[in-house]
Gaussian input, Z-matrix of N, CA and C with variables (Angstrom, degrees):
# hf/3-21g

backbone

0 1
 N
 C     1     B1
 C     2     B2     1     A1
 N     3     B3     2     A2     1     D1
 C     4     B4     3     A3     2     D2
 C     5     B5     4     A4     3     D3
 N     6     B6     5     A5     4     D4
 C     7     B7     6     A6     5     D5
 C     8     B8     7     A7     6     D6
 N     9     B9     8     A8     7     D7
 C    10    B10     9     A9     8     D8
 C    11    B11    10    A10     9     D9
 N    12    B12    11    A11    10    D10
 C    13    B13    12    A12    11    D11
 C    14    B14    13    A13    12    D12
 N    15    B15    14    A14    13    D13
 C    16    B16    15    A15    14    D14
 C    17    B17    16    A16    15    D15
 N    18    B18    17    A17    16    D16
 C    19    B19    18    A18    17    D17
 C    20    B20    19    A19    18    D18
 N    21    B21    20    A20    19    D19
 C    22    B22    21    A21    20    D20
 C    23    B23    22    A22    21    D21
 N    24    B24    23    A23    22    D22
 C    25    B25    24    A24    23    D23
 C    26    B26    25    A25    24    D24
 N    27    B27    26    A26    25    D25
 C    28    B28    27    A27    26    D26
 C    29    B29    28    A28    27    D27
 N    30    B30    29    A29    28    D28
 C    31    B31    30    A30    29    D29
 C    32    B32    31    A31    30    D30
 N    33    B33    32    A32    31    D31
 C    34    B34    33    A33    32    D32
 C    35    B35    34    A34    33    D33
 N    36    B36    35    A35    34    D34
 C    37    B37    36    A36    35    D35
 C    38    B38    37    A37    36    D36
 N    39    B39    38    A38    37    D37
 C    40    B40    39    A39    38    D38
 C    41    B41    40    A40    39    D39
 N    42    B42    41    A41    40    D40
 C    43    B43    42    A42    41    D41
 C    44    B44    43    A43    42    D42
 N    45    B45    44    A44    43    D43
 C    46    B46    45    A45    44    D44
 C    47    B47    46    A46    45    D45
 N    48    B48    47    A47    46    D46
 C    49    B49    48    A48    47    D47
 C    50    B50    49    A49    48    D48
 N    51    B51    50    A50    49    D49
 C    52    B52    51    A51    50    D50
 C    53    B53    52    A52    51    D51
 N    54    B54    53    A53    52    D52
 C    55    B55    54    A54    53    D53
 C    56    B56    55    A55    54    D54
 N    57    B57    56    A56    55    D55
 C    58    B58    57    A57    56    D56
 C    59    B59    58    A58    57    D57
 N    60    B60    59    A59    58    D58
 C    61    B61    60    A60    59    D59
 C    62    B62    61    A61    60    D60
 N    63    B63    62    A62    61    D61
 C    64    B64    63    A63    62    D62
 C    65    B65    64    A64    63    D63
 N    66    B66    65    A65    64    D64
 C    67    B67    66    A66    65    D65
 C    68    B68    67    A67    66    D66
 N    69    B69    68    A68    67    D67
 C    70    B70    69    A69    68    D68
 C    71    B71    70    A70    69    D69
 N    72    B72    71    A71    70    D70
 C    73    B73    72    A72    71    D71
 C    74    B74    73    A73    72    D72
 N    75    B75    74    A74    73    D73
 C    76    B76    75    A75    74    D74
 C    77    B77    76    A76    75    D75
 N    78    B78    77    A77    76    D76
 C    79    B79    78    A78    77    D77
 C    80    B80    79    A79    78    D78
 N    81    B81    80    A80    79    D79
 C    82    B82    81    A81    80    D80
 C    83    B83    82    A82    81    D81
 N    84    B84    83    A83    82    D82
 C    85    B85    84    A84    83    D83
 C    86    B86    85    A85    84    D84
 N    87    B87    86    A86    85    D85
 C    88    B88    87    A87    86    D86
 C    89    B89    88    A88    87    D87
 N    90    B90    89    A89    88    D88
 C    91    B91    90    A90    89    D89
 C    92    B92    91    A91    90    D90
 N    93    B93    92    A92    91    D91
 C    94    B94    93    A93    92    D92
 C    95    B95    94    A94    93    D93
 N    96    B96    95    A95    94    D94
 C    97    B97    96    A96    95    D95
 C    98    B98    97    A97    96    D96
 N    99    B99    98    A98    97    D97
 C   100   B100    99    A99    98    D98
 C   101   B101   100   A100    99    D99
 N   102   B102   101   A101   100   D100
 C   103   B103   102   A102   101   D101
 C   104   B104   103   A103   102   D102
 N   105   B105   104   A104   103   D103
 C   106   B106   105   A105   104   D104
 C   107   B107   106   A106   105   D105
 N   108   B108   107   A107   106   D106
 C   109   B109   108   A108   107   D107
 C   110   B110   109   A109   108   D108
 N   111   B111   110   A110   109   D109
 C   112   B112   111   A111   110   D110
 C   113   B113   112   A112   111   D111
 N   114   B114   113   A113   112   D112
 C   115   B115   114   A114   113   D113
 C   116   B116   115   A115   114   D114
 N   117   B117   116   A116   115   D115
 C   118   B118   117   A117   116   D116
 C   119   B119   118   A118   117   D117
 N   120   B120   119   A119   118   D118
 C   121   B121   120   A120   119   D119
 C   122   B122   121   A121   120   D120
 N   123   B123   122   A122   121   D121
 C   124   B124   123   A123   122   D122
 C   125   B125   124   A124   123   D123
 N   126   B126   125   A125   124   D124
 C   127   B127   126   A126   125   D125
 C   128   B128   127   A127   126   D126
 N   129   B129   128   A128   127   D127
 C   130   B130   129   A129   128   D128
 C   131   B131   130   A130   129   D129
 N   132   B132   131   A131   130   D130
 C   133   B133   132   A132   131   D131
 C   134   B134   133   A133   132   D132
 N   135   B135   134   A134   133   D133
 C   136   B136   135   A135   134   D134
 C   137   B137   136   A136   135   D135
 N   138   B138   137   A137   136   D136
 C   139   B139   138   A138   137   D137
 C   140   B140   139   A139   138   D138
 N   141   B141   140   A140   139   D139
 C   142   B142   141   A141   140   D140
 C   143   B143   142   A142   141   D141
 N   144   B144   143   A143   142   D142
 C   145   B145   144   A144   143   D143
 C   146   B146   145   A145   144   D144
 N   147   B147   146   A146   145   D145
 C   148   B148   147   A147   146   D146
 C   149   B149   148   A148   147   D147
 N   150   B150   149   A149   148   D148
 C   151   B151   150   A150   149   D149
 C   152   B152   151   A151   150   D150
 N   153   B153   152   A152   151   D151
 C   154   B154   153   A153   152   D152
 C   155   B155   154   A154   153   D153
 N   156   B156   155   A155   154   D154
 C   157   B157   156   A156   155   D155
 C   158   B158   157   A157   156   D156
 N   159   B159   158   A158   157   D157
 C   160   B160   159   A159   158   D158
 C   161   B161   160   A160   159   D159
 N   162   B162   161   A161   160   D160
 C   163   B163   162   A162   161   D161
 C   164   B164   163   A163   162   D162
 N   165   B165   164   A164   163   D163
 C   166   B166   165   A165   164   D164
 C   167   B167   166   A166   165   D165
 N   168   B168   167   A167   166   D166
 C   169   B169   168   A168   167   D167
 C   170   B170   169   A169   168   D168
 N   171   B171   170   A170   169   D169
 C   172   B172   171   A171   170   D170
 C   173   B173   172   A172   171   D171
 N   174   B174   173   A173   172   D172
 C   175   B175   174   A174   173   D173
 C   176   B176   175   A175   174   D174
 N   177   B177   176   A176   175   D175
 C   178   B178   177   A177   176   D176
 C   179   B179   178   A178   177   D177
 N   180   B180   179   A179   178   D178
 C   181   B181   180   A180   179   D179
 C   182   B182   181   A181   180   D180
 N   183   B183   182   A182   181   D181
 C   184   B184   183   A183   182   D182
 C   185   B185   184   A184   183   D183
 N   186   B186   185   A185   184   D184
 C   187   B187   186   A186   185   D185
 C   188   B188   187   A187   186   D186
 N   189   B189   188   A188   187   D187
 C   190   B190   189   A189   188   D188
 C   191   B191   190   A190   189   D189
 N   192   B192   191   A191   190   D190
 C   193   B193   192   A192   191   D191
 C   194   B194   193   A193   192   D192
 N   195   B195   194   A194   193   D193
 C   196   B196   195   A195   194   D194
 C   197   B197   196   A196   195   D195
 N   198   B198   197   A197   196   D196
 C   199   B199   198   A198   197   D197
 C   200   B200   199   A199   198   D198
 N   201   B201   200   A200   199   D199
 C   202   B202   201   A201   200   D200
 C   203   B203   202   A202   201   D201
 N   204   B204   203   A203   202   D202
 C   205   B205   204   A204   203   D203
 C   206   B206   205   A205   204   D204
 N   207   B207   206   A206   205   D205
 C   208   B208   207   A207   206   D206
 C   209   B209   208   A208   207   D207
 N   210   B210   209   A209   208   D208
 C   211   B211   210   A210   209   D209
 C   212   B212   211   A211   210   D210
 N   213   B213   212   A212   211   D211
 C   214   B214   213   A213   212   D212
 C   215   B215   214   A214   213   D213
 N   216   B216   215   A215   214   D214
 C   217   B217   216   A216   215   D215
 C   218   B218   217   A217   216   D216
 N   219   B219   218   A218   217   D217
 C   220   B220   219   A219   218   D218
 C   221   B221   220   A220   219   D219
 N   222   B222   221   A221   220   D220
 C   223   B223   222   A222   221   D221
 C   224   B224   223   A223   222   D222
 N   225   B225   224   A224   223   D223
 C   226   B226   225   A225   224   D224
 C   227   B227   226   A226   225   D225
 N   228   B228   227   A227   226   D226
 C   229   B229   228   A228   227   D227
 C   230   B230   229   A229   228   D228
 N   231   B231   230   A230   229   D229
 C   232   B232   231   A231   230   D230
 C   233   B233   232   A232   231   D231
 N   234   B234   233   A233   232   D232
 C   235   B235   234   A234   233   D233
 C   236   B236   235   A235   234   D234
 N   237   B237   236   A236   235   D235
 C   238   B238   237   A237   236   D236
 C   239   B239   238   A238   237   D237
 N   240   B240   239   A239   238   D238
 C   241   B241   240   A240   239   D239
 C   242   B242   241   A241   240   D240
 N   243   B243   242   A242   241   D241
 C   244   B244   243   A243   242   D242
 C   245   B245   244   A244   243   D243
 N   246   B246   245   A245   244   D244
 C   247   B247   246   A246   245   D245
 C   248   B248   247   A247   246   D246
 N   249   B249   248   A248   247   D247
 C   250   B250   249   A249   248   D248
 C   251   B251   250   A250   249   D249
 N   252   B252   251   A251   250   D250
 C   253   B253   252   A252   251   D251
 C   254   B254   253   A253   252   D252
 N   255   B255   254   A254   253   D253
 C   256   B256   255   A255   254   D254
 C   257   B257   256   A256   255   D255
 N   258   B258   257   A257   256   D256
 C   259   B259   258   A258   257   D257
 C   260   B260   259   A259   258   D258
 N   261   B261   260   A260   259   D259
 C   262   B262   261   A261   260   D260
 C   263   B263   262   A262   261   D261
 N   264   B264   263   A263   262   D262
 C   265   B265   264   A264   263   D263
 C   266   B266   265   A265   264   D264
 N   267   B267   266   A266   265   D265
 C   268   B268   267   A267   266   D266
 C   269   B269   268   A268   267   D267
 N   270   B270   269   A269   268   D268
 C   271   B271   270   A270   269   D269
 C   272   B272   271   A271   270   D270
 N   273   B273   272   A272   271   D271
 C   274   B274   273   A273   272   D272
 C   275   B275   274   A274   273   D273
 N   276   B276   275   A275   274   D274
 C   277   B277   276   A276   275   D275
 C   278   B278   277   A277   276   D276
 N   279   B279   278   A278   277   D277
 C   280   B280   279   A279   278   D278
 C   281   B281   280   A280   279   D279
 N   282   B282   281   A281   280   D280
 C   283   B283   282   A282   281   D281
 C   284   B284   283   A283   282   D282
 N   285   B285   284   A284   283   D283
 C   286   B286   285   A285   284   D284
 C   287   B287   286   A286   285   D285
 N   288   B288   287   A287   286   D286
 C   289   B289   288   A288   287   D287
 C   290   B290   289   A289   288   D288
 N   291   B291   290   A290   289   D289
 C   292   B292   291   A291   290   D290
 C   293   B293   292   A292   291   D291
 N   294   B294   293   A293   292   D292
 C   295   B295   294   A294   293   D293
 C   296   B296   295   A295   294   D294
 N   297   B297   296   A296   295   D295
 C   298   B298   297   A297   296   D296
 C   299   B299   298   A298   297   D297
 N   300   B300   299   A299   298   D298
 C   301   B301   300   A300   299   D299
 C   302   B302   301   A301   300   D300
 N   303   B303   302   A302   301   D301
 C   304   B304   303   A303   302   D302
 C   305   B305   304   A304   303   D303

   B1=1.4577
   B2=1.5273
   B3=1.4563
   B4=1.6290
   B5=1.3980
   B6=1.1806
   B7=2.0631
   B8=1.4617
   B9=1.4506
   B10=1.6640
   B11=1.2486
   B12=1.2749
   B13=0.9669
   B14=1.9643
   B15=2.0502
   B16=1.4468
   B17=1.5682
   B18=1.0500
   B19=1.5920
   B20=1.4399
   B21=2.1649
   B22=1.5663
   B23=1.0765
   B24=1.5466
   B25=1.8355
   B26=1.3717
   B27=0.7002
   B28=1.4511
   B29=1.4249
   B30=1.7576
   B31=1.7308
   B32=1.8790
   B33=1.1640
   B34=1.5700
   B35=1.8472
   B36=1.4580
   B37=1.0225
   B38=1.6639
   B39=1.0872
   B40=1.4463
   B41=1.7489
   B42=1.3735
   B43=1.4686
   B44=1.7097
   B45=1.2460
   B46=1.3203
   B47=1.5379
   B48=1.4837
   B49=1.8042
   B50=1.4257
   B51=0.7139
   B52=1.7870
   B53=1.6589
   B54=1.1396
   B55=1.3810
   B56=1.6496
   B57=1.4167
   B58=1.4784
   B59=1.2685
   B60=1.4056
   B61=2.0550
   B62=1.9683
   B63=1.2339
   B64=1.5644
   B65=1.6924
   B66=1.5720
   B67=1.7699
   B68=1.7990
   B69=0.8592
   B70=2.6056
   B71=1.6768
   B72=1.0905
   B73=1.2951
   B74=1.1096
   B75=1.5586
   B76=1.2928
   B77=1.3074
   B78=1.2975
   B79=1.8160
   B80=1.4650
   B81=1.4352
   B82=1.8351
   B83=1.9048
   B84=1.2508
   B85=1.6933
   B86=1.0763
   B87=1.5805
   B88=1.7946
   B89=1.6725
   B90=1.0701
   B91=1.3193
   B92=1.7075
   B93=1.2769
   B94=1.7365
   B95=1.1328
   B96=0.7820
   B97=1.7952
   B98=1.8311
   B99=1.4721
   B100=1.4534
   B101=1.5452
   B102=1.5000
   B103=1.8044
   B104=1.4538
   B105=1.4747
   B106=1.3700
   B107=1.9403
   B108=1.2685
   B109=1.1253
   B110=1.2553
   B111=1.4432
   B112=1.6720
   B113=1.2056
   B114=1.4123
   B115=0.9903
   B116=1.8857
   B117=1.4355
   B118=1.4689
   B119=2.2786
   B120=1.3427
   B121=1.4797
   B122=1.6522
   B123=0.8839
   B124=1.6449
   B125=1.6505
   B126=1.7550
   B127=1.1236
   B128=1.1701
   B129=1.1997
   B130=1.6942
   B131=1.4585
   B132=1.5763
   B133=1.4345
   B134=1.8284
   B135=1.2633
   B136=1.2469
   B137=1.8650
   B138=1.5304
   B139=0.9932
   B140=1.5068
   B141=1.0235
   B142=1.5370
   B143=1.4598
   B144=1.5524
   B145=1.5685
   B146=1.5510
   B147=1.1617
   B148=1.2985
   B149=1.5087
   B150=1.6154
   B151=1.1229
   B152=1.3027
   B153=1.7550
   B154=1.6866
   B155=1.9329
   B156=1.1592
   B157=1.4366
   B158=1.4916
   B159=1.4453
   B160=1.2071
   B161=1.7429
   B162=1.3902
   B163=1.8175
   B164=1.8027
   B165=1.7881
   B166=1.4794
   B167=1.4777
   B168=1.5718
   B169=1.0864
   B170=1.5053
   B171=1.3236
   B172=1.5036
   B173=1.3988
   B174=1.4981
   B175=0.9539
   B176=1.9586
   B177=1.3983
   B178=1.2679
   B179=1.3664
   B180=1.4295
   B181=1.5482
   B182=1.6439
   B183=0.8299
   B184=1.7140
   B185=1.3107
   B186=0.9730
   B187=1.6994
   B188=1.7240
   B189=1.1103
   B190=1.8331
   B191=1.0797
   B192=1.6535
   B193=1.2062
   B194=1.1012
   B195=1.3079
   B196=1.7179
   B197=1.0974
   B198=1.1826
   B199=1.4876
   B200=1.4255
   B201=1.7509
   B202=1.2569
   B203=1.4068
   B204=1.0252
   B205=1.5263
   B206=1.3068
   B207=1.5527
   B208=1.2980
   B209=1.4083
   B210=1.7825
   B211=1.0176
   B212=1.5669
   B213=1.1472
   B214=1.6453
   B215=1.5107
   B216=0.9668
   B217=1.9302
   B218=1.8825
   B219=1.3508
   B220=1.7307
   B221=1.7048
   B222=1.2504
   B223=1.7428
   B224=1.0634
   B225=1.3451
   B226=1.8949
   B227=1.7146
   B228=1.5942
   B229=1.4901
   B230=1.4330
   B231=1.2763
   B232=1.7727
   B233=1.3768
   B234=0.6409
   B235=1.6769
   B236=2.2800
   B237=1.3896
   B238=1.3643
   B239=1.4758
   B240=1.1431
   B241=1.6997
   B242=1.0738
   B243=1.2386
   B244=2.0513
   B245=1.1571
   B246=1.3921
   B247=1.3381
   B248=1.2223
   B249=1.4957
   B250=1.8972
   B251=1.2873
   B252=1.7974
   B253=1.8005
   B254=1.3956
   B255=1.3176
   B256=1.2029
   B257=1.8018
   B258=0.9270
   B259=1.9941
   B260=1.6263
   B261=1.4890
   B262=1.4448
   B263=2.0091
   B264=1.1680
   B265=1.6004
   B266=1.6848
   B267=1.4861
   B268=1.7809
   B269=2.0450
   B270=1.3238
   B271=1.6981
   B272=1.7219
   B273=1.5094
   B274=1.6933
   B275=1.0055
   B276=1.7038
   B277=1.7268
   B278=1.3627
   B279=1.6193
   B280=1.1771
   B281=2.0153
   B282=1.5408
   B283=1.5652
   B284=1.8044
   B285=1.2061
   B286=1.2277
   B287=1.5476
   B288=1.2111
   B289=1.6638
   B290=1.7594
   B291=1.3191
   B292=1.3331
   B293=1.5456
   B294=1.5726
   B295=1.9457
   B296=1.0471
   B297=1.1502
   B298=1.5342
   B299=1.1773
   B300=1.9228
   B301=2.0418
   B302=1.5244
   B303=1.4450
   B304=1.5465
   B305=1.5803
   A1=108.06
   A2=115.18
   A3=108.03
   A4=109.85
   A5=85.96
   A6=95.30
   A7=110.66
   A8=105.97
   A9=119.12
   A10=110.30
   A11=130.80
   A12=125.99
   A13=138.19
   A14=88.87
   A15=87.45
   A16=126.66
   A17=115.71
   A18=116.91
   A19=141.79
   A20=89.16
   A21=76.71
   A22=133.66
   A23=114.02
   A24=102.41
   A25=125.52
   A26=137.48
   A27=125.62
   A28=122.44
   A29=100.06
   A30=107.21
   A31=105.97
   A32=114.92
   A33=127.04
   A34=96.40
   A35=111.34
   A36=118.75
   A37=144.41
   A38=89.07
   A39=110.13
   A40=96.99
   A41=128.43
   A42=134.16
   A43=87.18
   A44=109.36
   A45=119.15
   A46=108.01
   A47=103.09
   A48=110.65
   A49=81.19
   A50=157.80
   A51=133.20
   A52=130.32
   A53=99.54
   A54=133.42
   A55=104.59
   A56=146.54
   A57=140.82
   A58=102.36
   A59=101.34
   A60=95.99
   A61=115.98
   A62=93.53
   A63=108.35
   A64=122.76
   A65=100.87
   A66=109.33
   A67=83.91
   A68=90.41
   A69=116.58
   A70=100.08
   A71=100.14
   A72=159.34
   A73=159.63
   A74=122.70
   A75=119.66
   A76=113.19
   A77=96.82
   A78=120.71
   A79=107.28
   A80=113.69
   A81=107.83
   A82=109.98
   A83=76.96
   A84=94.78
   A85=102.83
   A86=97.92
   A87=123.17
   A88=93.01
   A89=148.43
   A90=154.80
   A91=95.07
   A92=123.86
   A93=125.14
   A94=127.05
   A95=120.28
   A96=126.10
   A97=108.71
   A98=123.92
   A99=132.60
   A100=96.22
   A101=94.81
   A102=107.59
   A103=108.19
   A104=116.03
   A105=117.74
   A106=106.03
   A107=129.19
   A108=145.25
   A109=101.26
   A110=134.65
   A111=168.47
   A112=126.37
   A113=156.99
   A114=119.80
   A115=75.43
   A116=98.51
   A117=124.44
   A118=97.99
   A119=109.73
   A120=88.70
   A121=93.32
   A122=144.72
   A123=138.69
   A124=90.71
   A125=131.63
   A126=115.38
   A127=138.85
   A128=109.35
   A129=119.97
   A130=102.04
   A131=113.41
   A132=113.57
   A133=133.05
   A134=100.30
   A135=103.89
   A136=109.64
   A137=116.86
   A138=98.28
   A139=131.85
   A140=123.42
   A141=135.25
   A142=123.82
   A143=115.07
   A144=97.95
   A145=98.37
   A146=147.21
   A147=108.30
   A148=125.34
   A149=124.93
   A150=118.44
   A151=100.22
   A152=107.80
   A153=102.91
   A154=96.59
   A155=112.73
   A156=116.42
   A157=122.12
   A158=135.93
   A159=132.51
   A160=105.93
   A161=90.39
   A162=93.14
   A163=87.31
   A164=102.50
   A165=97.38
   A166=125.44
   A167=108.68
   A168=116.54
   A169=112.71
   A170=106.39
   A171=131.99
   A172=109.89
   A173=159.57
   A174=139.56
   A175=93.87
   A176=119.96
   A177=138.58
   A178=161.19
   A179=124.65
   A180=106.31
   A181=98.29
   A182=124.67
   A183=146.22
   A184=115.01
   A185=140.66
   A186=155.31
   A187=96.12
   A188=115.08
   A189=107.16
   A190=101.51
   A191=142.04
   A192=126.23
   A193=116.53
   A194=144.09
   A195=151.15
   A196=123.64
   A197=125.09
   A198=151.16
   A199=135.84
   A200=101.11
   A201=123.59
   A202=109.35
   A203=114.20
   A204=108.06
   A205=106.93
   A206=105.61
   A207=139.39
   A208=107.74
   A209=115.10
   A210=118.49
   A211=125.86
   A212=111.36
   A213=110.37
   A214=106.99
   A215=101.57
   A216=118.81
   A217=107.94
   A218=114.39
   A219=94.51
   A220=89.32
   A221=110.01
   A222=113.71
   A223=124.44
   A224=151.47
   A225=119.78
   A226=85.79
   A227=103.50
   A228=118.96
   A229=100.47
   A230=124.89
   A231=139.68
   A232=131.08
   A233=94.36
   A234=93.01
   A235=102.26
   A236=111.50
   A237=120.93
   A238=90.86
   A239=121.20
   A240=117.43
   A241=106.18
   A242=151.23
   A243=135.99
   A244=93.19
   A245=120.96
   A246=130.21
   A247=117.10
   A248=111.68
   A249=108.46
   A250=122.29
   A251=105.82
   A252=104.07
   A253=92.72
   A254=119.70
   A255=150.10
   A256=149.56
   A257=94.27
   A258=90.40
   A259=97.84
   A260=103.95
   A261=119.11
   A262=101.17
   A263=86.62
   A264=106.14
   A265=102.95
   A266=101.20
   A267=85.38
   A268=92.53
   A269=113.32
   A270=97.63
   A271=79.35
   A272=89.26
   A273=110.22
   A274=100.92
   A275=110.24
   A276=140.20
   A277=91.69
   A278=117.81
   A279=119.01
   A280=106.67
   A281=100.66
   A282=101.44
   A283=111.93
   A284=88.73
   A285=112.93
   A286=130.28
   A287=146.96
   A288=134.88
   A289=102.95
   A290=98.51
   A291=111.52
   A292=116.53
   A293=93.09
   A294=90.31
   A295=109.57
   A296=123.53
   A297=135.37
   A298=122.33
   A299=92.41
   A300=98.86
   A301=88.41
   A302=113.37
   A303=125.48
   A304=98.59
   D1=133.15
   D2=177.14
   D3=-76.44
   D4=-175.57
   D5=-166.49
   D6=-65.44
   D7=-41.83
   D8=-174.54
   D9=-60.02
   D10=-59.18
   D11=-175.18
   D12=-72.33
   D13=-27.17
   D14=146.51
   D15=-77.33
   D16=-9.47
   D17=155.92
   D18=-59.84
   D19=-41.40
   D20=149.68
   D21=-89.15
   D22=-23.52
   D23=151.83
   D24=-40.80
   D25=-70.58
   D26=-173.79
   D27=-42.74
   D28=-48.50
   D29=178.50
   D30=-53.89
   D31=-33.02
   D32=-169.32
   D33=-62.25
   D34=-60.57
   D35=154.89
   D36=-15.16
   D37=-73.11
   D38=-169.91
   D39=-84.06
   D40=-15.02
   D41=-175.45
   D42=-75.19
   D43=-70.71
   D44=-160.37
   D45=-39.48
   D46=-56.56
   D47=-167.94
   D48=-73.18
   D49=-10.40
   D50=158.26
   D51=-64.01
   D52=-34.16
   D53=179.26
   D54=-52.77
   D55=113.20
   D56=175.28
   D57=-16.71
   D58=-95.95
   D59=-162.64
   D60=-91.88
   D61=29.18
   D62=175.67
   D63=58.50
   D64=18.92
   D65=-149.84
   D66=-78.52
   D67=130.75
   D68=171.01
   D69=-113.87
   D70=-161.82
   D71=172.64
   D72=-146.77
   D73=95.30
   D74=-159.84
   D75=-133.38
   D76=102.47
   D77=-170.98
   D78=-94.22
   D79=106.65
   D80=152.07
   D81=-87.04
   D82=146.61
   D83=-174.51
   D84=60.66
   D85=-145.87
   D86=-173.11
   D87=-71.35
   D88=0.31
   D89=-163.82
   D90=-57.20
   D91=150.20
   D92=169.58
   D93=106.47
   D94=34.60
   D95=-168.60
   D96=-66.42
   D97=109.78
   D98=175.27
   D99=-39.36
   D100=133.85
   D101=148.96
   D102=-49.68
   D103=-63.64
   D104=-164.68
   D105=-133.06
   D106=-151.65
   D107=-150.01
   D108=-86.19
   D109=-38.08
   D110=137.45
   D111=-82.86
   D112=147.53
   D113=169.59
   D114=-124.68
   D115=-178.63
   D116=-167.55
   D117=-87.74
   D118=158.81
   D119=169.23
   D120=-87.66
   D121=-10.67
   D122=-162.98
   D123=-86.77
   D124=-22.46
   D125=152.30
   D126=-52.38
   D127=-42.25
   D128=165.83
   D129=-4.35
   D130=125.12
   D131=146.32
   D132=-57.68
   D133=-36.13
   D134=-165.07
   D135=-106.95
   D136=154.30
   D137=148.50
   D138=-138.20
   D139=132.97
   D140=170.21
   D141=-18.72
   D142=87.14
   D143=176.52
   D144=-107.07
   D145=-83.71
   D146=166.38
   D147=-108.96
   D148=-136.02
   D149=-168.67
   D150=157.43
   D151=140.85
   D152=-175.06
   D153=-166.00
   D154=149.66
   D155=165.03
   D156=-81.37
   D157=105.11
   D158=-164.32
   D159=-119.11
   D160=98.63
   D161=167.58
   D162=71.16
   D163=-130.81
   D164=176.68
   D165=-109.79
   D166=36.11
   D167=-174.39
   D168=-134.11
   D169=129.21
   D170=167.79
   D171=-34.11
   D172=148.79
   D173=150.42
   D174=-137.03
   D175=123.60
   D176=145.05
   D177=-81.61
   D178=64.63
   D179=-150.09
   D180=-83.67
   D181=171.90
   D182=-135.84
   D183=-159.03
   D184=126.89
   D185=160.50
   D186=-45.79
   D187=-40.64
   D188=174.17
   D189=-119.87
   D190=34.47
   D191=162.14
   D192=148.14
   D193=-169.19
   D194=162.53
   D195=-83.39
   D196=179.31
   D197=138.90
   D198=-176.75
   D199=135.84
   D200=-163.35
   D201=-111.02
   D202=99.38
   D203=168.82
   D204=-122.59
   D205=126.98
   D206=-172.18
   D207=-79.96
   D208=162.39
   D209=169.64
   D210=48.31
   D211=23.09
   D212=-177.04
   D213=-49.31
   D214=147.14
   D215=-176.96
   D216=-154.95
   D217=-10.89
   D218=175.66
   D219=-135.16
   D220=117.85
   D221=143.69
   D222=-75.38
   D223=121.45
   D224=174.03
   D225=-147.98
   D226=133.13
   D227=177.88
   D228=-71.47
   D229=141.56
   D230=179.94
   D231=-134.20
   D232=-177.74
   D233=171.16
   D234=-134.10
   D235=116.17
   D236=-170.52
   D237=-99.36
   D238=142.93
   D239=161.72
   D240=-65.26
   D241=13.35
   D242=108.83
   D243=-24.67
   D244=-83.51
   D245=-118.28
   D246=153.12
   D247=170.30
   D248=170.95
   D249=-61.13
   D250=136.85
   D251=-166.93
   D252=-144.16
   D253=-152.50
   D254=116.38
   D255=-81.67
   D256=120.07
   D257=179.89
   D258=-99.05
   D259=114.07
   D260=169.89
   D261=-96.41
   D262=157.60
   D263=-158.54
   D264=-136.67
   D265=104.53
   D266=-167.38
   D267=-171.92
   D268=-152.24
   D269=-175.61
   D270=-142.26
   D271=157.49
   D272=153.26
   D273=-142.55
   D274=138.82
   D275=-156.72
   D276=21.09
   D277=76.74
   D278=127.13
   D279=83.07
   D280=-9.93
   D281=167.25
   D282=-120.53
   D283=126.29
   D284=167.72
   D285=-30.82
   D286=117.82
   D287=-91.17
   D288=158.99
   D289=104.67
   D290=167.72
   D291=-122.02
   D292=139.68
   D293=-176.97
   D294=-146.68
   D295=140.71
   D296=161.25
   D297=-91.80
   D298=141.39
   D299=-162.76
   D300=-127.24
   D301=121.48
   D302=-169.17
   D303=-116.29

């Protein structure tokens, strides 16, 4: 993974655990559909307990669970119908796997 982009991992990171009750978003695929026109961050489904860049893999732990996405190779800042995120670009078990972290 290049430097930049684990950078913006981390900044994504370190935003969230800043955030009061740490609540994100973490959409694979087309996954995420807004309540409304905006949504609130206290909408957030998920929330952030921790999170770290390991080697070339994403690692997420989750209030309902994990995620590992391997091999990351594309960061690119976006816009998610959340809101502004990231689309990470990388595989879980070995299939190819894009997600957005709002």
């Amino acid at each position: 993974m290049d430097p930049a982009s684990r950078d913006l991992l981390d900044g994504w990171i370190s935003g969230v655990l800043a955030r009061a009750d740490h609540h994100c978003g973490v959409f694979i695929g087309d996954d995420g559909q807004p309540f409304g026109p905006r949504a609130r961050p206290w909408d957030y489904p998920d929330i952030l307990v921790s999170g770290g860049v390991h080697d070339d893999a994403l690692v997420l732990e989750l209030s309902d669970g994990s995620l590992r996405l391997h091999g990351v190779h594309d960061v690119v800042p976006g816009t998610h119908p959340w809101g502004p995120g990231l689309r990470v670009t990388g595989t879980i078990d070995d299939v190819p796997t894009e997600v957005w972290l709002v």
